[in-house]
N, C-alpha and C positions, 0 to 999 in steps of 0.2 A: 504494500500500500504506500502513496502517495506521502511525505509529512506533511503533519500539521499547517496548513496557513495563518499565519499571521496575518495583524494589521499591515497594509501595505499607503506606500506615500498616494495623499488626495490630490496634490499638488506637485506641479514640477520646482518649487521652492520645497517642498517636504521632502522633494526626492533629493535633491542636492545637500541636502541636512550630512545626513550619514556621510557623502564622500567629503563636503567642507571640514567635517570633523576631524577627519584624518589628515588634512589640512599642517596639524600641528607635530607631525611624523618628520616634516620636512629641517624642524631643530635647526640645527647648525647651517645648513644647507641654504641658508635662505639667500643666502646669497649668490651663488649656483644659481636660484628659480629666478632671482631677480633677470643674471647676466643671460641665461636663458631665453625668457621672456623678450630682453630687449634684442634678443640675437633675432627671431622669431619677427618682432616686430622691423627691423631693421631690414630683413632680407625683404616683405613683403614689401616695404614701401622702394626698395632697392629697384624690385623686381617689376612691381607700375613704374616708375620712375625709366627703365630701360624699356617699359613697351611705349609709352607716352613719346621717350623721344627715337624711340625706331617709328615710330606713326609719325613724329614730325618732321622727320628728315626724312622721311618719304615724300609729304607731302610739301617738303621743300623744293625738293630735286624737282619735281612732276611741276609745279606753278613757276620756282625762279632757279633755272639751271645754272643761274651765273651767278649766284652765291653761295660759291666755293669757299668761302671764310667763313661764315655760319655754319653751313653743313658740317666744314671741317671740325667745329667747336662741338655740334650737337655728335657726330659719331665720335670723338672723344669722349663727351659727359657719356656716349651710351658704351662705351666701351668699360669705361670705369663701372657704371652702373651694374655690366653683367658680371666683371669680377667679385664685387662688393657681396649682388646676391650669392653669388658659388659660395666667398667664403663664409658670409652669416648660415646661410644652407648649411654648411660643415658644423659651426660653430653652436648652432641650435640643437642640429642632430645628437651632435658627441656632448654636452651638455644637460641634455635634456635628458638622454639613457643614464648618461653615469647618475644625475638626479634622483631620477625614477627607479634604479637598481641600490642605491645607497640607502631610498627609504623605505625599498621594500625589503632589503635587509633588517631595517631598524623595526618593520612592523613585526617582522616575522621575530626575533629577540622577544618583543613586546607579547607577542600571541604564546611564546614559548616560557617565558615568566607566568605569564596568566594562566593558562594551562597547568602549571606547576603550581601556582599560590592556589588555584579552585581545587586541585587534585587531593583525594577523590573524592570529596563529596559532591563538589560543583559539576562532577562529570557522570553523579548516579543516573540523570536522565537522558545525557547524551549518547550517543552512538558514537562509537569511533570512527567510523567512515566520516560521518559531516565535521567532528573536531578534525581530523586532519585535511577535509576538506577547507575549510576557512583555512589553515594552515599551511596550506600548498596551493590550492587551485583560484580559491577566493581571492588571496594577496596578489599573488602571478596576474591575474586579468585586471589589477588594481595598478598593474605597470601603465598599459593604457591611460588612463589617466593622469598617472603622475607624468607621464612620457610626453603624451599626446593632446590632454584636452585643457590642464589648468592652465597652460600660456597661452596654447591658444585660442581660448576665450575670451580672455580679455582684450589680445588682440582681435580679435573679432570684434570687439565693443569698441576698438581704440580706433583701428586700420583704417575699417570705412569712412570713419567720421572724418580722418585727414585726407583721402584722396576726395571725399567727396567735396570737403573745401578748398581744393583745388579745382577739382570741377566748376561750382559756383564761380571762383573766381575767370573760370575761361568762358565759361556758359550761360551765369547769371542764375535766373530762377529755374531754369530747366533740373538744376542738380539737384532740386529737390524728389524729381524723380525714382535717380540712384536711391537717394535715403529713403524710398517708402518703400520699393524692393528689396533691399536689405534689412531691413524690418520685418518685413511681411514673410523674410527666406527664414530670420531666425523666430519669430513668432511660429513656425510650424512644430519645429520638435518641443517648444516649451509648451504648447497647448497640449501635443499629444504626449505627454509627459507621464500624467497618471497611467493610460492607457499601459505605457513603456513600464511605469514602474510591477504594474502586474504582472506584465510579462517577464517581464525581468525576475522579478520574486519565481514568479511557476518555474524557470527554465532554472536557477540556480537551486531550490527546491530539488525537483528532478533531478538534476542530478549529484545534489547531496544525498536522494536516496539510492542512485546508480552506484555511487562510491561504496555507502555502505554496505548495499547488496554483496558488492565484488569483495570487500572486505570479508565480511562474512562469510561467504561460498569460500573464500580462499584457506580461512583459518580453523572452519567444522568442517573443512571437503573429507576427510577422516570417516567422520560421524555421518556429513548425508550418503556418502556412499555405504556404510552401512548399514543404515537404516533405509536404503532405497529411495532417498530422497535426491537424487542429483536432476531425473527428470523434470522435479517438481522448482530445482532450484535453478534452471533453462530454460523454466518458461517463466518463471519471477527474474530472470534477467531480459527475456526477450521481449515482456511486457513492460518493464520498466522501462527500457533503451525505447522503444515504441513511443513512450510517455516523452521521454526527452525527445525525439526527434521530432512528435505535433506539436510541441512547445515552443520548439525552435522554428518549427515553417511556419507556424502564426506567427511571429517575431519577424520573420523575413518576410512576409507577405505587408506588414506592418510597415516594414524601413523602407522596401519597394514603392507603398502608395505613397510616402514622406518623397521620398526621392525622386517621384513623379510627378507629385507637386511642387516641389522646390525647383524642376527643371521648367514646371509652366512658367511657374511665376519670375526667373531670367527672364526667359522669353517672352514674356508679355514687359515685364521691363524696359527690355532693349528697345523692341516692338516701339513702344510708348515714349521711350528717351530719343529714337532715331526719327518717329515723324515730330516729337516736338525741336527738333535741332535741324531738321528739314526746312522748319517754319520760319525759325529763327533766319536761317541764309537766305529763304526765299524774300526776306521783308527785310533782309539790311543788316537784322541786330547783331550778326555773327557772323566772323570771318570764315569764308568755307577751307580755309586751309587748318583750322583748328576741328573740323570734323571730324577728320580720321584719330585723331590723339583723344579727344571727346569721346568715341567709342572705345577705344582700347582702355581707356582710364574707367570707362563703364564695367568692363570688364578685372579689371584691378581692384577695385570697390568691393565687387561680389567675392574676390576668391578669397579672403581671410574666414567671408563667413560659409562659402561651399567649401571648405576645409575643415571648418568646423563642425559642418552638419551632419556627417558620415561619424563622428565622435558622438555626438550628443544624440545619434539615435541608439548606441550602445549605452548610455547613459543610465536606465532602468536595467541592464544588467550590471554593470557597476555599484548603483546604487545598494542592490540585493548582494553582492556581494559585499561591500563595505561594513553594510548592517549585519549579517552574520561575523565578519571581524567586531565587530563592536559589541556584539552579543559574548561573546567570548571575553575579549577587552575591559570590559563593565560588569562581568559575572562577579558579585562576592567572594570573597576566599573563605574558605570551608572555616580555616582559625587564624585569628591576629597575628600574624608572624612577630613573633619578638627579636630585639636584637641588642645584645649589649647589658641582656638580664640579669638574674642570679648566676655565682658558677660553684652551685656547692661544693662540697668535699665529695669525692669523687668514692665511696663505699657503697653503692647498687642498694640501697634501703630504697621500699617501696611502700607505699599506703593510699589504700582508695578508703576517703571518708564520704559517708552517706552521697556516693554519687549517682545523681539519673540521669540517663541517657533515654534519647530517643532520633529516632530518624526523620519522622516525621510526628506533627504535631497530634497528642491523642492517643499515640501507640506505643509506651515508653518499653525499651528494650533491659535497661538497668534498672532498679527502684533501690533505691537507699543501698548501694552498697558496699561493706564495710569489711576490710581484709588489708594484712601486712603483710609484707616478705622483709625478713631479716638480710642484713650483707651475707651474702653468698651462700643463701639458702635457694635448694633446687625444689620446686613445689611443682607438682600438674595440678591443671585447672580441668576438673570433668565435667561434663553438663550434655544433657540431650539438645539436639540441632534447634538452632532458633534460641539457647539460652542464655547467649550473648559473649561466648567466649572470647569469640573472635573480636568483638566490637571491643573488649575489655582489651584486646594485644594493640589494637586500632588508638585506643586514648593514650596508649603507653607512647607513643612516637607523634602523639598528638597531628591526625589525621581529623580528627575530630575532637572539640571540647565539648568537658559535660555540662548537662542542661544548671544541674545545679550539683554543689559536694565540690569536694579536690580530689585530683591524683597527684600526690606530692614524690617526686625524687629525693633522697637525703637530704627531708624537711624542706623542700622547695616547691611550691605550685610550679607545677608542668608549664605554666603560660608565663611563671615570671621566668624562665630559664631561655637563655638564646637557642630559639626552636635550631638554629643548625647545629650547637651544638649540642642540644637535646641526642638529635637525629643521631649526631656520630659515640652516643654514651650507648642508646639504645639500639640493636640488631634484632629486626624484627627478621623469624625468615616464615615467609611464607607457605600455605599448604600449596599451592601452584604458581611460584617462582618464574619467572622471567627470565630466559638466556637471550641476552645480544648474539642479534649475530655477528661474529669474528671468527676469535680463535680462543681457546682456555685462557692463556693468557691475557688479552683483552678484555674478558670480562672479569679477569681476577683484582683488574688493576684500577678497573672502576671499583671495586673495594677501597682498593689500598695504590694512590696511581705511583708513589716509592717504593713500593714493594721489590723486593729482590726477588732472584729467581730462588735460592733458598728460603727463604721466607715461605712462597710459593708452595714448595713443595712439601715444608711443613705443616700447610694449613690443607694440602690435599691427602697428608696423611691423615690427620686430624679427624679430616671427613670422612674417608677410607674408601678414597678413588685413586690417591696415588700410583695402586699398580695399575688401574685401566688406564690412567694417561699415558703410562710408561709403554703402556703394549698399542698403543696408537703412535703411524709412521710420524706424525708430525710433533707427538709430546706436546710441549704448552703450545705447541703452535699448531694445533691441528684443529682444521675451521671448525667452526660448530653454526648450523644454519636456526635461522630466525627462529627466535621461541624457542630455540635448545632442538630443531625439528631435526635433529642426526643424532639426539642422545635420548636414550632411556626415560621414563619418569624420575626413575631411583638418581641415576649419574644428575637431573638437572636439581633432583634435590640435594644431592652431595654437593654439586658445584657453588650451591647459594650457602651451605652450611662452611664450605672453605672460606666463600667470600666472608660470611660476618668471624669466623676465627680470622683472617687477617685482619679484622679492624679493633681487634681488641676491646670491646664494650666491654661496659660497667653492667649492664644487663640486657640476657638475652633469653628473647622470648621466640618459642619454635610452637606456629602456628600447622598444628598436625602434621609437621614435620617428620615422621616417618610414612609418612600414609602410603608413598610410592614405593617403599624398602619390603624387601621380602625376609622370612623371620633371621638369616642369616645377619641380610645386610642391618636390621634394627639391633642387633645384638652388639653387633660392631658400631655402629652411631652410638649405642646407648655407652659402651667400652672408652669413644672419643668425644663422647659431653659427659661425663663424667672426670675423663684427665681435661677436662680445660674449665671446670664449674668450679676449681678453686680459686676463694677468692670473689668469684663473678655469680650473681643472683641469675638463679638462671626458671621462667616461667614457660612450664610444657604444657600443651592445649594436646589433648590426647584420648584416644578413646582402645588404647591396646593394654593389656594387663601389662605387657612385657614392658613396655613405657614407662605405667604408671606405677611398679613397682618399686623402679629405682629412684622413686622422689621421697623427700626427705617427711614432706609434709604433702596431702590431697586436698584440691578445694573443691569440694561437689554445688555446685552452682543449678539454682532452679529456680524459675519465673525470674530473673534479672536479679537473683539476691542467692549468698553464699546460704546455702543450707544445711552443709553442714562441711566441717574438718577436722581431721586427724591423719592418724598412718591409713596405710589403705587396709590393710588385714584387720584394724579396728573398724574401718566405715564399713567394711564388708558381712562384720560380725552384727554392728549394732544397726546397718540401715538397710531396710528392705527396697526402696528407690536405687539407691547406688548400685547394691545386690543386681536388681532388674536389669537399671540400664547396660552395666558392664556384660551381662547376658548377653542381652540384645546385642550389642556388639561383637560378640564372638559368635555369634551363629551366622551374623553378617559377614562376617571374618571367614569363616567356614564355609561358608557358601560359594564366596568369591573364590576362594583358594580354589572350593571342588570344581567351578565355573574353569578356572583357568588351567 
């Protein structure tokens, strides 16, 4: 399906909103748009200025062949004339890209900051296809603009008005002509504006839902071939691309009648300018050797703004793109980044007092709750799916702040601590981990980017992948494809558990962290977070006995509140709930296994 529609601009001043906005992307640069602009401005009036006087040294030679001293003068001024335009031509061009690509740099920085300050709560509703959408494809068509349309607009607004007061001055009131066709050329795309901005919205739409599709198909192509779903995911691409391609022949059928009328109305222009200057020589008031320059100059008048007009009927998709930058750009951040906070003493003490969370308003995920972890005590947190483990590993790295309560670090509120160096105390690893694609060592080094190769290898012992990288032809250099898509479940879970042993946190929390390890490989994980939990608090989110045995202390968590702790062979004795759920889990366990 189609996304959601949005408000779109009622007005071609509302449509302009969004891309003026980005306006201030241009920073430093503005000097650039300035020298730009006037390069722009410059070459057009160059470039009337060399048809004006090839028209009059034409129609000098043709009425007085014997003024050989003028002509000479006028194909001088026209000779300078055409080098002048070559080189503003140049000087606009290379200008105006470097411009256009330094602030599409700078957007794309901005959109990649924002993305990261919303991340993840700001990204719970989006799809990753339209985020990386505004992130690539949105900005990229946003070059146009900064490239092609903010100078010359203005020159459009500036150009006319000065050859036309050369006009006047050759012609008298005739040149008022020019000025009403030039109005009337750029009044077309600004009336059909709303129209554009629709269009614009639907076709950028479409195909933020193209991308995401493709996205999608590319990263479960796994799963629908499995489940026999690739037919089903070939015709949701072929009706979608169908969706974009009506979207776009209304849009071109659109610029078409623009373009057809912007060519009557030259034409009846000229039409209107050529018998009014007709009149004028038939009755005296005009010399007929200024005819021919009179018409060319007609034509110099219109091309700032016939240059402009092929821009500003792309305008409403601009605009749609802009607005998705800006949606993004203006998202809230999921938590107040801190910077320059507390830096407590650095001993992994933990404590959530009465804290509630929730996702959404009405549906609280935590109520009141209240739990410690000692320095470098190893504790698993048990709980049935939905009872908020994970969200609890999520506040620890502060992904999210609680509704109300603290989660305090060695006596510190999480929000007054410098969220990055929060981040590099705390080693969150994930139940399904993320591998770059590179090579082992590349993603080793986004851990730790000093990292030595020894180092390395002790943190892949650590994990107890050492020897599979060792029997891999490339060692730390051997690629690994996007997502970890050339490794194991098990290897991308050992590769994120080397990554946080090289970065030496003060506490580390392993979000089902064995889930991918078969009982060999969790025996060996549990063997190398045990040699490295000295000293370092370490919180396991877990639902295997073989896990939960080797913690020091168990939190059994139900409805968003600890309900109960101790050893586990005590929760096991005195609580019939923990009893159950650990059940349930091993029959799950069993089943998988006989599955596999």
């Amino acid at each position: 399906m189609p996304t959601e529609p949005s408000a779109t601009p009622a007005s071609s001043a509302a449509l302009l909103r969004p891309v003026l906005r980005l306006l201030g992307a241009i920073g430093e640069d503005r000097a650039m748009f300035w020298r730009s602009t006037a390069s722009m401005g410059a070459y057009q009036l160059f470039a009337a200025a060399a048809a004006g006087l090839s028209a009059a040294t034409a129609a000098l030679v043709a009425t007085d062949p014997g003024a050989t001293g003028t002509a000479t003068l006028l194909l001088i001024g026209l000779a300078v004339a055409v080098a002048a335009n070559g080189l503003f031509t140049w000087a606009e061009s290379w200008l105006s890209h470097v411009l256009a690509y330094r602030v599409l740099d700078r957007l794309r920085l901005r959109l990649h900051d924002a993305i990261e300050r919303i991340t993840p709560g700001g990204l719970k509703r989006r799809r990753a296809g339209e985020v990386s959408g505004a992130a690539m494809a949105d900005i990229e068509s946003l070059e146009w603009f900064f490239a092609h349309t903010v100078g010359a607009g203005l020159n459009a607004a500036v150009g006319p008005l000065l050859v036309v007061a050369a006009l006047a001055v050759l012609t008298g009131p005739a040149a008022l002509i020019p000025l009403a066709g030039v109005a009337c050329l750029l009044a077309v795309p600004w009336l059909m504006g709303p129209l554009q901005a629709r269009q614009g919205k639907r076709v950028r739409d479409e195909l933020g839902e193209l991308k995401a599709a493709s996205l999608e198909g590319a990263e479960g192509l796994r799963e629908m071939l499995s489940l026999g779903l690739a037919e089903r995911q070939k015709r949701r691409m072929l009706e979608t691309t169908a969706r974009v391609q009506r979207r776009k022949r209304a849009a071109a059928l659109r610029a078409g009648a623009e373009s057809a009328l912007a060519d009557l109305i030259v034409a009846a222009t000229t039409l209107a300018y050529v018998l009014a200057l007709a009149a004028a020589v038939r009755a005296g008031d005009l010399d007929a050797a200024l005819f021919p320059a009179a018409i060319v100059l007609l034509g110099a008048a219109f091309a700032p703004a016939a240059g402009i007009f092929p821009m500003f009927q792309r305008l409403g998709e601009m605009s749609a793109a802009a607005a998705r930058v800006l949606d993004v750009l203006d998202a809230p951040p999921a938590v107040a980044e801190t910077r320059g906070g507390a830096d407590p003493e650095r001993r992994g003490a933990v404590r959530f007092e009465a804290v509630e969370f929730a996702y959404d308003p009405g549906t609280p995920v935590l109520k009141g709750l209240d739990f410690a972890l000692a320095p470098g005590e190893h504790a698993a947190l048990v709980g049935a799916s939905g009872a908020g483990k994970s969200t609890i590993a999520h506040l620890l790295v502060r992904f999210w702040d609680p509704v109300s309560g603290r989660v305090l670090l060695d006596g510190a509120d999480l929000r007054d601590v410098d969220t990055a160096a929060l981040r590099a105390r705390v080693a969150l690893i994930p139940q399904q981990p993320y591998v770059f694609r590179g090579t082992v060592r590349s993603n080793l080094e986004i851990a730790a980017p000093a990292a030595t190769e020894a180092a390395m290898w002790r943190a892949l012992e650590s994990a107890q992948l050492a020897g599979t990288v060792r029997d891999w032809p490339g060692g730390l250099d051997e690629p690994v494809g996007e997502g970890g898509a050339t490794l194991s479940g098990g290897q991308r879970q050992r590769l994120a558990i080397a990554q946080a042993f090289l970065r030496e946190p003060d506490l580390l929390v392993m979000d089902e962290a064995a889930a991918h390890l078969d009982g060999l490989g969790e025996q060996a994980l549990a063997a190398a977070v045990a040699e490295i939990q000295a000293g370092r608090t370490t919180l396991v989110i877990a639902h295997r006995i073989s896990t939960i045995r080797h913690a020091d202390r168990v939190l059994f968590i139900e409805d968003g509140r600890i309900a109960d702790e101790g050893a586990h062979e005590d929760l096991l004795e005195r609580n019939a709930d923990y009893r159950s759920l650990l059940a349930q889990a091993d029959r799950a366990e069993t089943a998988e296994s006989a599955a596999t």
